[in-house]
Backbone atoms as SQL, in Angstrom:
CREATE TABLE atoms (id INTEGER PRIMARY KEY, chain TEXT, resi INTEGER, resn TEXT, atom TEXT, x REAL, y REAL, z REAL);
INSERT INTO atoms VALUES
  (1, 'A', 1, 'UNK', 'N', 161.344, 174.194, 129.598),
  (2, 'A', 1, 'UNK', 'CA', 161.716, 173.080, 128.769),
  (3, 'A', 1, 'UNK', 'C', 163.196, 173.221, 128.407),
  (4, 'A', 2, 'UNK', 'N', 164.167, 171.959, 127.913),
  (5, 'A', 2, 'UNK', 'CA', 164.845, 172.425, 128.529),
  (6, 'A', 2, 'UNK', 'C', 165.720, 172.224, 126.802),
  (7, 'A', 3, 'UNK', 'N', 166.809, 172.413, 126.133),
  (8, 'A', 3, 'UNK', 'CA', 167.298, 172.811, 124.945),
  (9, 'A', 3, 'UNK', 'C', 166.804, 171.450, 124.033),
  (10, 'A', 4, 'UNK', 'N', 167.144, 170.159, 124.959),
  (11, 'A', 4, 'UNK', 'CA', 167.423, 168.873, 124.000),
  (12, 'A', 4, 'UNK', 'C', 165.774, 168.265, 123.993),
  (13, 'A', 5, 'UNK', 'N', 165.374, 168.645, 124.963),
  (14, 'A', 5, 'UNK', 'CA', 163.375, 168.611, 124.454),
  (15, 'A', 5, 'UNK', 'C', 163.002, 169.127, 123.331),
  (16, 'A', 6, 'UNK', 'N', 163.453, 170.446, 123.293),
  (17, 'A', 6, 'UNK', 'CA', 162.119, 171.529, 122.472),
  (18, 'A', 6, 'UNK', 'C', 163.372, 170.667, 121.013),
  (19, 'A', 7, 'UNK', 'N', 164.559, 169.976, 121.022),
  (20, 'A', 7, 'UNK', 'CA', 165.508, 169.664, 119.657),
  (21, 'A', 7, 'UNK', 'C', 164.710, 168.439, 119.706),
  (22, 'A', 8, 'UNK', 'N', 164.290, 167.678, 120.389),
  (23, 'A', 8, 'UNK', 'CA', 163.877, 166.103, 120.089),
  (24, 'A', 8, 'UNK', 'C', 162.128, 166.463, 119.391),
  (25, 'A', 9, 'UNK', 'N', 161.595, 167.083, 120.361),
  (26, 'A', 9, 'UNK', 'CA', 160.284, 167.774, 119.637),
  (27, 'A', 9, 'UNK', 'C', 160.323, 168.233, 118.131),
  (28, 'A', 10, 'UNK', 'N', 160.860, 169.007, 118.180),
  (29, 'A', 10, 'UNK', 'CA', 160.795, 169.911, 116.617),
  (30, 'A', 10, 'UNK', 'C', 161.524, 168.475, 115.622),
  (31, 'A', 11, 'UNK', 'N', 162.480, 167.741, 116.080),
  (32, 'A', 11, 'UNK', 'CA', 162.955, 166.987, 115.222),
  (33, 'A', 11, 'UNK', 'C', 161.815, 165.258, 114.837),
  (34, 'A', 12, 'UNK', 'N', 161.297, 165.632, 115.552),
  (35, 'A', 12, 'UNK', 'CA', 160.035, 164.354, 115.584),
  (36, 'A', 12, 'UNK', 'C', 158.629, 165.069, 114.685),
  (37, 'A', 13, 'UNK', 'N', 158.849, 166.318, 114.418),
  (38, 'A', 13, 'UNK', 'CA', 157.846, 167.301, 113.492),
  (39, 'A', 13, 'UNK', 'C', 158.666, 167.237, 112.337),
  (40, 'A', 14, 'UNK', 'N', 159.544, 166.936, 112.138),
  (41, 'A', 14, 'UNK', 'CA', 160.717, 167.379, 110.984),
  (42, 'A', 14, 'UNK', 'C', 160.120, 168.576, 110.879),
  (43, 'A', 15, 'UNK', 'N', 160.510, 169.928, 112.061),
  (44, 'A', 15, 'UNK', 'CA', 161.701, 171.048, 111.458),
  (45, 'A', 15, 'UNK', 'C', 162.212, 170.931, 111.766),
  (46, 'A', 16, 'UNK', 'N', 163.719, 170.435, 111.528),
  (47, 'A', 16, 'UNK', 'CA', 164.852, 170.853, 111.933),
  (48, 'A', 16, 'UNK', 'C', 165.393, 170.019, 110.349),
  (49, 'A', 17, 'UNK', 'N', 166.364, 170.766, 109.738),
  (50, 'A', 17, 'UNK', 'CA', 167.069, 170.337, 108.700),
  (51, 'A', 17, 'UNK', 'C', 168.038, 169.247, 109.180),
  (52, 'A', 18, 'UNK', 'N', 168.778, 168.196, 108.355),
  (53, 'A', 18, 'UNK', 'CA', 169.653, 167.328, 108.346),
  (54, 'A', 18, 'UNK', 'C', 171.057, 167.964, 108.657),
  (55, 'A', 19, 'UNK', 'N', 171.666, 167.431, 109.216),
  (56, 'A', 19, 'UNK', 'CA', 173.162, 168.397, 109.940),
  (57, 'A', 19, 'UNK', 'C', 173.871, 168.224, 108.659),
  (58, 'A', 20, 'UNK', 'N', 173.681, 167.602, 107.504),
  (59, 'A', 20, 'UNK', 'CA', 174.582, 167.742, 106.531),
  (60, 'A', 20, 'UNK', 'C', 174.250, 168.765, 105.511),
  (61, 'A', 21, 'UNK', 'N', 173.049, 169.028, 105.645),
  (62, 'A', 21, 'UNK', 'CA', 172.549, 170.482, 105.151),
  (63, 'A', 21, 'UNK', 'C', 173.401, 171.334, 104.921),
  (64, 'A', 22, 'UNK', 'N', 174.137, 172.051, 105.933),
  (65, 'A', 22, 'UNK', 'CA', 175.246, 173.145, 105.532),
  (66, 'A', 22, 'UNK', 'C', 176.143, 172.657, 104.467),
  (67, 'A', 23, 'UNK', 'N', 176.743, 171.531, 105.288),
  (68, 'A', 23, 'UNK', 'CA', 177.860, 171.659, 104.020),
  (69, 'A', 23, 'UNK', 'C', 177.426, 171.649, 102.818),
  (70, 'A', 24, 'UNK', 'N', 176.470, 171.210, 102.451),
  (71, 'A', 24, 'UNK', 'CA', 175.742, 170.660, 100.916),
  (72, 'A', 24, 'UNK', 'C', 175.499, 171.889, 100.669),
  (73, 'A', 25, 'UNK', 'N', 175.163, 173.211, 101.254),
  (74, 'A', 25, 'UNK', 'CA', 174.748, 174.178, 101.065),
  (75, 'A', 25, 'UNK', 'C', 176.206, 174.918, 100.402),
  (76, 'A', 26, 'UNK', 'N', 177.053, 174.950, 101.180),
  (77, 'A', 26, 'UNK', 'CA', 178.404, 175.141, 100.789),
  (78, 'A', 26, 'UNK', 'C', 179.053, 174.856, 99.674),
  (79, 'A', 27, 'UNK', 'N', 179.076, 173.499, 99.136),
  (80, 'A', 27, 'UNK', 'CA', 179.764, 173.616, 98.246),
  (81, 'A', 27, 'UNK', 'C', 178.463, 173.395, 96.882),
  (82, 'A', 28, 'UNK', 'N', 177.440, 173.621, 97.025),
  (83, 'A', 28, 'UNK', 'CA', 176.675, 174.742, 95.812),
  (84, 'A', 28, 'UNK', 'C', 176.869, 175.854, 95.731),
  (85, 'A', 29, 'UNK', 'N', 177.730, 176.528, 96.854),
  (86, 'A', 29, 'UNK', 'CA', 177.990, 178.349, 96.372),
  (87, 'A', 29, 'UNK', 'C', 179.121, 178.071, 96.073),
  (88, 'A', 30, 'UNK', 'N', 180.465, 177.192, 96.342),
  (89, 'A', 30, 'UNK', 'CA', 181.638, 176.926, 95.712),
  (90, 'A', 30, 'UNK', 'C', 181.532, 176.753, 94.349),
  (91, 'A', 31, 'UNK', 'N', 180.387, 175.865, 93.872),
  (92, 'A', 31, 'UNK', 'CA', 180.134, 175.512, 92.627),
  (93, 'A', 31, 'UNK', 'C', 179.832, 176.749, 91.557),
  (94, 'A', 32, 'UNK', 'N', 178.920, 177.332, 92.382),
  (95, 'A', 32, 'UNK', 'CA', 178.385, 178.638, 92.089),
  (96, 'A', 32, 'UNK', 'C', 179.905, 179.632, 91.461),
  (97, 'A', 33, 'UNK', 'N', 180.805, 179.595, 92.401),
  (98, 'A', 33, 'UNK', 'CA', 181.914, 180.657, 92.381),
  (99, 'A', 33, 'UNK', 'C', 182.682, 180.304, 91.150),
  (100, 'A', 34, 'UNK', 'N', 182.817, 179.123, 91.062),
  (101, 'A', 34, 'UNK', 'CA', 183.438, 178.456, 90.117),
  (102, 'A', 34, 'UNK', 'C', 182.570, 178.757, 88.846),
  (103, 'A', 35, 'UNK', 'N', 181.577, 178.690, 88.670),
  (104, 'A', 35, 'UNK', 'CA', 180.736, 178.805, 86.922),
  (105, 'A', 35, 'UNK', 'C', 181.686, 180.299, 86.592),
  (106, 'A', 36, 'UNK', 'N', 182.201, 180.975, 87.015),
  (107, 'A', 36, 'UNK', 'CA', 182.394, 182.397, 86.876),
  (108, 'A', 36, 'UNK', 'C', 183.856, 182.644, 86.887),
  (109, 'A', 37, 'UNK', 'N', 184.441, 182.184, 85.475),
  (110, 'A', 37, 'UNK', 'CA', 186.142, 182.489, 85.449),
  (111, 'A', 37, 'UNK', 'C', 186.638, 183.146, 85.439),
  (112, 'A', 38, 'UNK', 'N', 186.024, 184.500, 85.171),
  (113, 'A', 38, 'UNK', 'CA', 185.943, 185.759, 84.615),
  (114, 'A', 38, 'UNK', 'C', 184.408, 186.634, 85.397),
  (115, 'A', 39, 'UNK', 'N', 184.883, 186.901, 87.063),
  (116, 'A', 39, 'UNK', 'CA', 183.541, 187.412, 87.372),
  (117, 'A', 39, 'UNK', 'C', 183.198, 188.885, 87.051),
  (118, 'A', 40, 'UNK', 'N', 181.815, 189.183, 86.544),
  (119, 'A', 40, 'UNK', 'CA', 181.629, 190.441, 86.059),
  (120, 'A', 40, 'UNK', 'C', 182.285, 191.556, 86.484),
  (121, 'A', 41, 'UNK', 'N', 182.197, 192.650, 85.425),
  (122, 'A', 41, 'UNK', 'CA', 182.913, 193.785, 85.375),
  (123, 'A', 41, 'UNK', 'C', 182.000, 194.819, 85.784),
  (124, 'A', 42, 'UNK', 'N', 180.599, 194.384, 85.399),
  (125, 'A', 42, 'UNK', 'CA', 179.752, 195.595, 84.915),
  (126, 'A', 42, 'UNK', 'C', 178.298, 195.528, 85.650),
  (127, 'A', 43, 'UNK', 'N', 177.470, 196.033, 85.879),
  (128, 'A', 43, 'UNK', 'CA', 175.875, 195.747, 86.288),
  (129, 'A', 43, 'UNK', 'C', 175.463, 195.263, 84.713),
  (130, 'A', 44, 'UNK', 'N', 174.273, 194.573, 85.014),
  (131, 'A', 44, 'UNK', 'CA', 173.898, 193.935, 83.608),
  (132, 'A', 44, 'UNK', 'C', 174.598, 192.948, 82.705),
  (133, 'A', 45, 'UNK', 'N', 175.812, 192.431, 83.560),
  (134, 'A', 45, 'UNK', 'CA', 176.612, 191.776, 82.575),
  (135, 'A', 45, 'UNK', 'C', 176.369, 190.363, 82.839),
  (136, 'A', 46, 'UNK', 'N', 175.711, 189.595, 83.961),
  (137, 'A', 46, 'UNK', 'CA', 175.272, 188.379, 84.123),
  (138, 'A', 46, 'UNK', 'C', 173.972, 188.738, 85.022),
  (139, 'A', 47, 'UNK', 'N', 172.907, 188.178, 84.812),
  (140, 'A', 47, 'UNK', 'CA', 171.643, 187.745, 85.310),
  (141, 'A', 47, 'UNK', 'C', 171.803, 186.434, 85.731),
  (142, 'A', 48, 'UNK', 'N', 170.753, 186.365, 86.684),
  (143, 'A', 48, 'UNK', 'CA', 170.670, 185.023, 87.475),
  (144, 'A', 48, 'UNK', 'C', 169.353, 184.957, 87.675),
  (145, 'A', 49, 'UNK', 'N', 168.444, 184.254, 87.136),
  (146, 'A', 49, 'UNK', 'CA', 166.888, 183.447, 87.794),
  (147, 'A', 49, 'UNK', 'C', 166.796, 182.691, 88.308),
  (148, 'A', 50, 'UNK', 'N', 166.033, 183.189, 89.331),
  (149, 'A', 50, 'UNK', 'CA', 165.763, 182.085, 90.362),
  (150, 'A', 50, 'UNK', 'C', 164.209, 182.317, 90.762),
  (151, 'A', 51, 'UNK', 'N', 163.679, 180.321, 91.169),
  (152, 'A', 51, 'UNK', 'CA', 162.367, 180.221, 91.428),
  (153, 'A', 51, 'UNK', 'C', 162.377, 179.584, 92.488),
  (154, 'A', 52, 'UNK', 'N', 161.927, 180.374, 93.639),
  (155, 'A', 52, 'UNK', 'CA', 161.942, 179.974, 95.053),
  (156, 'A', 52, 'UNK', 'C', 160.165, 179.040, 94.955),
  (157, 'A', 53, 'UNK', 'N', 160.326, 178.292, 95.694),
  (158, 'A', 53, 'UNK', 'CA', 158.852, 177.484, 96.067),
  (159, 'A', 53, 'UNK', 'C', 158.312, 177.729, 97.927),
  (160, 'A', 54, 'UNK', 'N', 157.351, 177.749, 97.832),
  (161, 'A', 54, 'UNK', 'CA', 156.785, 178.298, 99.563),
  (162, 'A', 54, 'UNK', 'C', 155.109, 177.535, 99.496),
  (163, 'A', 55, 'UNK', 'N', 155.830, 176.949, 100.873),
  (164, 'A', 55, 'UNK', 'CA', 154.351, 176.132, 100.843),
  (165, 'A', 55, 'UNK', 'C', 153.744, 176.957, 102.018),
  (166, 'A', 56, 'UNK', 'N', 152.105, 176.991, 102.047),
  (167, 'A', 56, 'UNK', 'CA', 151.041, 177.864, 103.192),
  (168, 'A', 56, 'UNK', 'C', 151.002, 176.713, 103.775),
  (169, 'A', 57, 'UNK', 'N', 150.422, 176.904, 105.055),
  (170, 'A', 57, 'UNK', 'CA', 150.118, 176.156, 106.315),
  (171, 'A', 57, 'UNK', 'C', 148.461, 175.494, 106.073),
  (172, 'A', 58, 'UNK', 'N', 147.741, 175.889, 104.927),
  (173, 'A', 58, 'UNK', 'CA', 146.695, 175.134, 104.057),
  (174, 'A', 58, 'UNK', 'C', 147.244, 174.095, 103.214),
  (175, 'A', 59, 'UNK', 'N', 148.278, 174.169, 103.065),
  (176, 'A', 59, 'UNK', 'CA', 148.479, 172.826, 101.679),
  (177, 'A', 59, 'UNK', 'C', 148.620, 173.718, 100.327),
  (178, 'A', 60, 'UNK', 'N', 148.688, 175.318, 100.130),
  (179, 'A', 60, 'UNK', 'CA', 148.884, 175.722, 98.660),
  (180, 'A', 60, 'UNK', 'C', 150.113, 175.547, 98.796),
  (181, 'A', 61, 'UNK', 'N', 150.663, 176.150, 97.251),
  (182, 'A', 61, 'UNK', 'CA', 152.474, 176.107, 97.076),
  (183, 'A', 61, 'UNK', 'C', 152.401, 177.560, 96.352),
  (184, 'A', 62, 'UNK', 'N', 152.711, 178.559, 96.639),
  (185, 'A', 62, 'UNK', 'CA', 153.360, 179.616, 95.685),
  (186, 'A', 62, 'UNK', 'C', 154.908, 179.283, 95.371),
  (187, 'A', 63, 'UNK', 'N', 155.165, 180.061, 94.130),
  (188, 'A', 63, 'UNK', 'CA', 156.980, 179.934, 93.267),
  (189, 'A', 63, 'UNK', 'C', 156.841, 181.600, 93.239),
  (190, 'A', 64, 'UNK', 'N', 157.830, 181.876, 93.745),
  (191, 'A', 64, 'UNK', 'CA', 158.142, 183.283, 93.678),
  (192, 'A', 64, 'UNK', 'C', 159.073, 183.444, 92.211),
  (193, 'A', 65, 'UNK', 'N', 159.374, 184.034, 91.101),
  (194, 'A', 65, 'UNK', 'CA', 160.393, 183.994, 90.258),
  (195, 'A', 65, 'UNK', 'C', 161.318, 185.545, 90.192),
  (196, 'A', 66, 'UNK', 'N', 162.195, 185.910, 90.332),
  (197, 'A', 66, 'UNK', 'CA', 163.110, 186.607, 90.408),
  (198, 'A', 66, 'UNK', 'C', 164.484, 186.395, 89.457),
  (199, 'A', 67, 'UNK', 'N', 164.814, 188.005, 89.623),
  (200, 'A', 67, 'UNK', 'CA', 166.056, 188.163, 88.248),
  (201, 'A', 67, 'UNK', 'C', 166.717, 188.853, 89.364),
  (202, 'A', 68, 'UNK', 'N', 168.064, 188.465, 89.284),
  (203, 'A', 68, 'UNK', 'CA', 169.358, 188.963, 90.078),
  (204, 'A', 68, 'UNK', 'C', 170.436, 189.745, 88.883),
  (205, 'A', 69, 'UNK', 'N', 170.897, 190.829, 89.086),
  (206, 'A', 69, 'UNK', 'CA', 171.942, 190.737, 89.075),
  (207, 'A', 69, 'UNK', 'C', 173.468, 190.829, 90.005),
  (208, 'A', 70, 'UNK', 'N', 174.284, 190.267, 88.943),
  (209, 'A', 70, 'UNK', 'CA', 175.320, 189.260, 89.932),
  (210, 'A', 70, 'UNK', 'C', 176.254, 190.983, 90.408),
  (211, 'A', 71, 'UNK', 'N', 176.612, 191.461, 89.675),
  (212, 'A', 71, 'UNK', 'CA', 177.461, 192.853, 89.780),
  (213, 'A', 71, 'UNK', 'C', 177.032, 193.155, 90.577),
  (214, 'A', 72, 'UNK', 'N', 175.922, 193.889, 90.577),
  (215, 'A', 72, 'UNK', 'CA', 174.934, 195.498, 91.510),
  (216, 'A', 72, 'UNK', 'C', 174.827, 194.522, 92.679),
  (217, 'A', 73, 'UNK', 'N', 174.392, 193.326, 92.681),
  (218, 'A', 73, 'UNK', 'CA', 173.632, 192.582, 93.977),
  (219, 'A', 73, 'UNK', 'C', 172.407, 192.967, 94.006),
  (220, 'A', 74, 'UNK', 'N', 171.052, 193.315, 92.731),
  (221, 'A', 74, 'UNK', 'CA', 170.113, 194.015, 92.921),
  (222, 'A', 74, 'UNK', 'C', 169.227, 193.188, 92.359),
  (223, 'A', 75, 'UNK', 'N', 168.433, 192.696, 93.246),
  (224, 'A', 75, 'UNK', 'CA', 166.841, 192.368, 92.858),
  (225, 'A', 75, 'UNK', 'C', 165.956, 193.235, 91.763),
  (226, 'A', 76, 'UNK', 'N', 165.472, 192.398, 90.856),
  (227, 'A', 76, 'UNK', 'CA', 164.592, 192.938, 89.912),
  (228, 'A', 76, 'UNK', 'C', 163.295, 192.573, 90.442),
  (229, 'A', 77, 'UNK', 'N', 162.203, 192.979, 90.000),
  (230, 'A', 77, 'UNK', 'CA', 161.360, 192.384, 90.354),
  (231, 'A', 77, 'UNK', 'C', 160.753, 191.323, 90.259),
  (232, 'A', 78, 'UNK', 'N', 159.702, 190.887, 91.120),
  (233, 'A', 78, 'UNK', 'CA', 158.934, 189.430, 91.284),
  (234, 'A', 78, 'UNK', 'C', 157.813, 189.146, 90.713),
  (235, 'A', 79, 'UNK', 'N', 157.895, 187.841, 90.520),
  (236, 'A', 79, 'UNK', 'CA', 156.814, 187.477, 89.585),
  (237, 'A', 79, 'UNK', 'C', 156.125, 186.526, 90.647),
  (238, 'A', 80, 'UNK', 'N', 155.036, 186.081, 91.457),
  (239, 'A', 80, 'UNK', 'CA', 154.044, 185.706, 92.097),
  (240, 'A', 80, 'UNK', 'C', 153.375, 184.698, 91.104),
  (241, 'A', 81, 'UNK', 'N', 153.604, 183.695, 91.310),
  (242, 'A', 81, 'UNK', 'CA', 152.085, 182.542, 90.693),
  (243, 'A', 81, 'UNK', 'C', 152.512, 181.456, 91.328),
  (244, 'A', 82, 'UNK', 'N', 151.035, 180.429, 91.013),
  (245, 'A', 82, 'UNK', 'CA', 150.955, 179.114, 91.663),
  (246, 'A', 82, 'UNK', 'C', 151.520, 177.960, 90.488),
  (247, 'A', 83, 'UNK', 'N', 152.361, 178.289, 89.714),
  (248, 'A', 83, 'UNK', 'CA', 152.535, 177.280, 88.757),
  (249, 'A', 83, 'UNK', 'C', 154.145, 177.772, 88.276),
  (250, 'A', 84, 'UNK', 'N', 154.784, 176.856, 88.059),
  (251, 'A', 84, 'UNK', 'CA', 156.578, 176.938, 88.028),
  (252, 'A', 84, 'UNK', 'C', 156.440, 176.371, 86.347),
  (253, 'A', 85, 'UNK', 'N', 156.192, 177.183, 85.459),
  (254, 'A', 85, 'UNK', 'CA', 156.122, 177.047, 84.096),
  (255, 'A', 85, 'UNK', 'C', 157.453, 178.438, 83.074),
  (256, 'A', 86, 'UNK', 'N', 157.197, 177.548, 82.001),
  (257, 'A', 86, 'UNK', 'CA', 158.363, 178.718, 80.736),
  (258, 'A', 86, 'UNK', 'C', 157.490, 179.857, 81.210),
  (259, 'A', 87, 'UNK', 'N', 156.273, 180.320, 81.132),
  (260, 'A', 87, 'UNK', 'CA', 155.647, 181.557, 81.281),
  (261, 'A', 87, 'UNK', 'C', 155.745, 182.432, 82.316),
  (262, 'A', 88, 'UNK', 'N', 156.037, 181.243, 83.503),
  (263, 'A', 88, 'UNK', 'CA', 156.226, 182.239, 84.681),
  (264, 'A', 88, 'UNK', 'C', 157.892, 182.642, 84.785),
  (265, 'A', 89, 'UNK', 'N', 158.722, 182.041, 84.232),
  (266, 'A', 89, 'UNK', 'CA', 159.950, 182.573, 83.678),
  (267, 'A', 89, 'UNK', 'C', 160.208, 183.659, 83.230),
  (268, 'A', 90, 'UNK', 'N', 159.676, 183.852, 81.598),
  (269, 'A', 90, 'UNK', 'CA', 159.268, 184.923, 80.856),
  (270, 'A', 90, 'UNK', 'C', 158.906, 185.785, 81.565),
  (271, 'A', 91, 'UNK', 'N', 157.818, 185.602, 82.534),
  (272, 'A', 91, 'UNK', 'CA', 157.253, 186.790, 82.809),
  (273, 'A', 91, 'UNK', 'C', 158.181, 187.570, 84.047),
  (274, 'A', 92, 'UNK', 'N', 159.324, 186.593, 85.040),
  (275, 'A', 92, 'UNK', 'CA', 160.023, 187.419, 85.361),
  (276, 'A', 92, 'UNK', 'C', 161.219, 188.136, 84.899),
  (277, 'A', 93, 'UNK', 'N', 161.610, 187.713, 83.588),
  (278, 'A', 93, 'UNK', 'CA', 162.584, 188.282, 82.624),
  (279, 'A', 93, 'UNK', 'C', 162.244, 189.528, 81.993),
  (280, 'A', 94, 'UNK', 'N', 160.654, 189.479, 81.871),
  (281, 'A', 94, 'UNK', 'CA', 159.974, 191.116, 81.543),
  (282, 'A', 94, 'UNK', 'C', 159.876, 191.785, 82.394),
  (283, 'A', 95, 'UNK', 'N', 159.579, 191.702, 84.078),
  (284, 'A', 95, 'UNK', 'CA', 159.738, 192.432, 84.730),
  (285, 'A', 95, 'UNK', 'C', 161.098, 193.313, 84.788),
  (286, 'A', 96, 'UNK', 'N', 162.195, 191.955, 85.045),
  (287, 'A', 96, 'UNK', 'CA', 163.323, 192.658, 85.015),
  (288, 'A', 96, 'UNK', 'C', 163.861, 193.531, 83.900),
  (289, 'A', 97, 'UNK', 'N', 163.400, 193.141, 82.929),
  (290, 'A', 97, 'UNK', 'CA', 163.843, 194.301, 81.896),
  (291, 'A', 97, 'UNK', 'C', 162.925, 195.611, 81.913),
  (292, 'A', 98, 'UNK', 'N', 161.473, 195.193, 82.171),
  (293, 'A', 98, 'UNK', 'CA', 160.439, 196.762, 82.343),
  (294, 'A', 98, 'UNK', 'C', 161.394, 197.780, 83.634),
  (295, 'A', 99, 'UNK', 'N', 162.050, 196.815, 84.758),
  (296, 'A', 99, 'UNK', 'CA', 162.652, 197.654, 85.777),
  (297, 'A', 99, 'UNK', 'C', 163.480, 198.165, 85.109),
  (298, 'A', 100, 'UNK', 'N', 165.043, 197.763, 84.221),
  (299, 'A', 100, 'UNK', 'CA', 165.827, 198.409, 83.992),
  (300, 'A', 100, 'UNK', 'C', 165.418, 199.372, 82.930),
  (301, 'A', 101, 'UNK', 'N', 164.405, 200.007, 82.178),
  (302, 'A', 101, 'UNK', 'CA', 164.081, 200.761, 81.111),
  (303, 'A', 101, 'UNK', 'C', 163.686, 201.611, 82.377),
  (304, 'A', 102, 'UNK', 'N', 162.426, 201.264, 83.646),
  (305, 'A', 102, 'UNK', 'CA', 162.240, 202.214, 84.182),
  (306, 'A', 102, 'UNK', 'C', 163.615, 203.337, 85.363),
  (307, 'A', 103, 'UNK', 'N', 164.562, 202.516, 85.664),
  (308, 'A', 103, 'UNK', 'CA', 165.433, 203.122, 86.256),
  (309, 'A', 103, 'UNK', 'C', 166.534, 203.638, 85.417),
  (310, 'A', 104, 'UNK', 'N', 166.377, 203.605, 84.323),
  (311, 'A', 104, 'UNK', 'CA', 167.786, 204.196, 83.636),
  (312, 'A', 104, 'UNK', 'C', 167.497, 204.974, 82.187),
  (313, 'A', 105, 'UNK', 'N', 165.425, 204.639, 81.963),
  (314, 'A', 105, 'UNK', 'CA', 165.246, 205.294, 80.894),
  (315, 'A', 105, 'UNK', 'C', 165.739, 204.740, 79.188),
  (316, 'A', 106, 'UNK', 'N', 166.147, 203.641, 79.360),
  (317, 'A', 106, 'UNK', 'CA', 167.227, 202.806, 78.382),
  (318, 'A', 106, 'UNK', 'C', 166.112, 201.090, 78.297),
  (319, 'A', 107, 'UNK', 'N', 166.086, 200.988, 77.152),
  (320, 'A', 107, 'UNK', 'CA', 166.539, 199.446, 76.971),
  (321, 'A', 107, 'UNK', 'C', 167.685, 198.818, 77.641),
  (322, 'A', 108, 'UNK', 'N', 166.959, 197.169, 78.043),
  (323, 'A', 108, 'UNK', 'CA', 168.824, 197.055, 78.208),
  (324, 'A', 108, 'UNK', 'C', 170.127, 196.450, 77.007),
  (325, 'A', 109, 'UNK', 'N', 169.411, 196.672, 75.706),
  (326, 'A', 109, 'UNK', 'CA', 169.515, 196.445, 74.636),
  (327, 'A', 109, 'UNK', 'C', 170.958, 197.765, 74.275),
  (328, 'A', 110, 'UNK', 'N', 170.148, 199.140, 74.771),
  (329, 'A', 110, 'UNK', 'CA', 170.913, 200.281, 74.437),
  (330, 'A', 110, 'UNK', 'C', 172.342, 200.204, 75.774),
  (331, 'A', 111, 'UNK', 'N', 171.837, 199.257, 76.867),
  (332, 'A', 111, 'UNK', 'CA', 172.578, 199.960, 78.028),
  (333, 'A', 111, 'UNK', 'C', 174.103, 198.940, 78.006),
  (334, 'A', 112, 'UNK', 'N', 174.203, 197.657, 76.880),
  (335, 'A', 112, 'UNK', 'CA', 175.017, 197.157, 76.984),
  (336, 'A', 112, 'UNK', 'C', 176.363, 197.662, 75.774),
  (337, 'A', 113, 'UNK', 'N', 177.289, 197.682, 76.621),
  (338, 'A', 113, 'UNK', 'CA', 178.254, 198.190, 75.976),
  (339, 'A', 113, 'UNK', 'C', 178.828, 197.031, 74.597),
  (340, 'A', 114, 'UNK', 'N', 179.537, 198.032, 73.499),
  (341, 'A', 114, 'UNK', 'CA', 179.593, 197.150, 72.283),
  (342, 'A', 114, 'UNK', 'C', 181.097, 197.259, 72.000),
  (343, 'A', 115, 'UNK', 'N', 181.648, 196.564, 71.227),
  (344, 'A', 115, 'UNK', 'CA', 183.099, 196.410, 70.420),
  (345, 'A', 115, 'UNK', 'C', 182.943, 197.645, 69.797),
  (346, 'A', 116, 'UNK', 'N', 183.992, 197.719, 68.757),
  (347, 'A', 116, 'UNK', 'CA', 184.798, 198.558, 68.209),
  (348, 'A', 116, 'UNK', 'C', 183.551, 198.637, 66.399),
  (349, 'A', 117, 'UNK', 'N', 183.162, 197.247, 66.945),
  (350, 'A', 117, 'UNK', 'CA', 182.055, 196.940, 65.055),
  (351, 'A', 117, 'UNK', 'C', 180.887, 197.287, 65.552),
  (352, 'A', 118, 'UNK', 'N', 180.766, 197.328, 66.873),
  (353, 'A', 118, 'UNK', 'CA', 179.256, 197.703, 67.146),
  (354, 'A', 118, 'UNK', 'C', 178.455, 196.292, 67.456),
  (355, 'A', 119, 'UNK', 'N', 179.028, 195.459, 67.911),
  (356, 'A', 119, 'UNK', 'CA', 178.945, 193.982, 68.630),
  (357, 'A', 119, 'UNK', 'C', 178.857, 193.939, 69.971);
């Protein structure tokens, strides 16, 4: 078969994304670069959540929820459920904090650095 078949096929299934896809993809990480005038100094100094959605080949939907940080580049852990709610939020904001107490032995309460007043 030959390249512009198996592209007319898959595009008559819609997989194949819209060719304007990239760029749109692009300038959300421009946008992205830009929120950050002042990009971190430190691990722990900006978090990022994010809730990915994944559909099964049955018709379910799982939301994966995840905590980034922006410094380290390090995945916290995941939170797994079928429902994109405040709770399933929460509950990946506790993971990520149960991870950083378990890798450093610390709150991340204790692990952030303070002013001169203790701020």
């Amino acid at each position: 078969m030959s390249a512009s078949t198996v592209e007319r096929i898959m595009r008559r299934r819609g997989l194949l994304l819209e060719r304007s896809y990239t760029a749109e993809r692009r300038a959300l990480a421009a946008a992205r670069r830009q929120a950050f005038t002042e990009p971190p100094e430190r691990p722990n100094q900006v978090w990022q959540l994010d809730i990915s959605e994944f559909e099964t080949v049955h018709g379910g939907t799982w939301r994966i929820a995840g905590v980034a940080d922006h410094y380290a580049k390090y995945e916290f852990g995941w939170h797994l459920a079928t429902t994109q709610a405040g709770r399933d939020a929460i509950a990946a904001v506790e993971l990520a904090l149960a991870e950083v107490h378990a890798l450093s032995g610390h709150s991340l309460a204790e692990l952030l650095p303070r002013d001169d007043k203790g701020r």
